[in-house]
N, C-alpha and C positions, 0 to 999 in steps of 0.2 A: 468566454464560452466554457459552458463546464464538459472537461476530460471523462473520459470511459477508458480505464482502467481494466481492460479483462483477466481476472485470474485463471491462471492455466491449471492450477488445482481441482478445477472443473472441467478443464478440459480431458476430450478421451485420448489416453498417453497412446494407445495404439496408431493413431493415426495424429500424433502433435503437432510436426510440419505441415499437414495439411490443415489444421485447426485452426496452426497461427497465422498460418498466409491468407486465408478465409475471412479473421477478425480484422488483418489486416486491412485486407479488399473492402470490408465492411465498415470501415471507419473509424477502429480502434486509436488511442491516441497513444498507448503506451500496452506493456504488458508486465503484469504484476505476478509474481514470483516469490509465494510463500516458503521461507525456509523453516523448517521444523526438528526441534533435534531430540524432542521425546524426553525432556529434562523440563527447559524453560513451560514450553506447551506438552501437554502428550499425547503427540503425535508424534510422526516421522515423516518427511516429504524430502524437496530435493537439495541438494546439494549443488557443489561447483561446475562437475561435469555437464549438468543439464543446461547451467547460464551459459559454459561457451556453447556446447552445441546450438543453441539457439541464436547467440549473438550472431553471427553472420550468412544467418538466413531471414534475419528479418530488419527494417529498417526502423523500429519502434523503440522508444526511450526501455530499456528494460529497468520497473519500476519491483526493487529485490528488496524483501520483509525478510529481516532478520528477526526469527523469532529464536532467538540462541541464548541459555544462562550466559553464558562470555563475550558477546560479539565480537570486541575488539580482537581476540584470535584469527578472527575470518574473516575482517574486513577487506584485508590488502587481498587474499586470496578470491573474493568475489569481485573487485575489484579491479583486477587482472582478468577473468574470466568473463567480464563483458557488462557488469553492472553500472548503470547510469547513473541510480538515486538508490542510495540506501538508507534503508532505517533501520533504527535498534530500537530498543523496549527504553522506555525511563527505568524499569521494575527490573529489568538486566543486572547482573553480579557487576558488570564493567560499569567506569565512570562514564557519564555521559558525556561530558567534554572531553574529555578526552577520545571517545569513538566521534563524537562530532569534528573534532582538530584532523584526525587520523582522516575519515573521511575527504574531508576539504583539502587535505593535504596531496591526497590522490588524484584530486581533480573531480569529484564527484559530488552532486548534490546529496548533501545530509539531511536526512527526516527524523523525525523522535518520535515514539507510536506511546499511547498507554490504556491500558485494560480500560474495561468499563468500568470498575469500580475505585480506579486511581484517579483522586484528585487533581483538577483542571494545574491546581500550584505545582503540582510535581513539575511542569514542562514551564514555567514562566523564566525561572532565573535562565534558560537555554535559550529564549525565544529570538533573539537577536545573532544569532550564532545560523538560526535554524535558515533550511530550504520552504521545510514541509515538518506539517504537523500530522500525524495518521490517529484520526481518533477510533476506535474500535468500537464497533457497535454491536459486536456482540462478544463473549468469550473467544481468544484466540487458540488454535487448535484445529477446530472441525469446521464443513463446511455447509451449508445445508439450514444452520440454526436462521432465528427471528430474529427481525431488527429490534435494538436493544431502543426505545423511544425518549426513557430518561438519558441518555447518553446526549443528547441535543442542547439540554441547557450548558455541559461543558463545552460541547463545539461551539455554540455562540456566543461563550463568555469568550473562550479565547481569540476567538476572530476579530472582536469587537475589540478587544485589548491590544491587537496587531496593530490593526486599524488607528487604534488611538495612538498607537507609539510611532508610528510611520513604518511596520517592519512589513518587507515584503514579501510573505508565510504564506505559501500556497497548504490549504485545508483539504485532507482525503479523510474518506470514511468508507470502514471495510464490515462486511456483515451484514447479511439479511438484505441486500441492496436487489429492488427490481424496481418497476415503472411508479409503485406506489409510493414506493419510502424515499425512492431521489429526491424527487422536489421538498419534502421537508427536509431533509441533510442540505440542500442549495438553498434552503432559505433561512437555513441556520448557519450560513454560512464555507460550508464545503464546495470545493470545484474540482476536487479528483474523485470519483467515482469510481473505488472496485468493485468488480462484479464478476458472483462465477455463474451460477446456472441461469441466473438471469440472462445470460447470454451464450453458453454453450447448453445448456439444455434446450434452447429455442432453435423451430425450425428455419430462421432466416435471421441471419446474423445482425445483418445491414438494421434492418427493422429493430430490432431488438435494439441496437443503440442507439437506433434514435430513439422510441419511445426512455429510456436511461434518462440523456440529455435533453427531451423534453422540447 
């Protein structure tokens, strides 16, 4: 069954406990958690304080995007603070195996994310190491942008290459995600679905994820 992902970067930070316990009620599988440090992406979003506050008011995998030049700096500190699955950039300063070793070592599912215009080989020599693959469907940073369409022939090369190898690589796709664009990312192969206004812009939660999940 494919996951609904809600990113909270969408959500309204005035009322967040109520937002998240809402998605919750409504079907959510996890909650996706943009980190932004205004270097790697240019943006700024949130940090450590916000993962615990959230970790133990909610009972949802928190699914935490390290969008950071350095990650392996912040791993063990997100970590600690209530992160389930993390991912880092391939296009990241830090080594990737080495943030993926670090990760796993924490006891945490490791993802490896890459831009849209990073080639699908960047993430192959890792693929066997990986939890989750996060393909990015549109520039990472802001939220609001379109789904990025050529980004699909890499999500279905590498799914298919999984597939071929035996590896067992759960595929997410973040960007431009509403009722439209899911079913093509799920037939290209994706089963984690983020999604921000796609579902906190909407007036009924529940509805909204499922039309997602289809």
């Amino acid at each position: 069954m494919t996951k609904i992902s809600p990113s909270i970067l969408a959500a309204d930070f005035w009322r967040l406990g109520d937002e998240i316990r809402k998605v919750e009620a409504a079907g959510a599988d996890m909650l996706h958690i943009d980190v932004m440090d205004g270097l790697f992406v240019p943006n700024l979003s949130f940090g450590m304080p916000v993962v615990s506050s959230v970790r133990p008011n909610t009972r949802l995998p928190l699914d935490v995007h390290l969008m950071l030049a350095n990650p392996v700096k912040y791993i063990e500190a997100f970590a600690k603070a209530g992160a389930d699955s993390i991912t880092v950039h391939v296009e990241a300063d830090s080594d990737p195996a080495q943030a993926i070793e670090q990760i796993h070592r924490l006891g945490k599912r490791a993802g490896l994310s890459l831009k849209p215009g990073t080639p699908a080989q960047a993430v192959c020599p890792y693929l066997k190491d990986l939890d989750m693959v996060l393909v990015m469907t549109v520039e990472p940073g802001f939220g609001g942008q379109k789904f990025m369409g050529e980004t699909m022939e890499k999500l279905s090369g590498l799914s298919r290459r999984c597939q071929e190898l035996g590896y067992a690589v759960d595929f997410e796709v973040d960007g431009g995600i509403d009722p439209s664009t899911a079913p093509i990312a799920v037939q290209n192969g994706a089963n984690i679905l983020v999604a921000g206004s796609a579902v906190f812009e909407q007036p009924d939660y529940a509805v909204a994820i499922a039309r997602l999940r289809g």
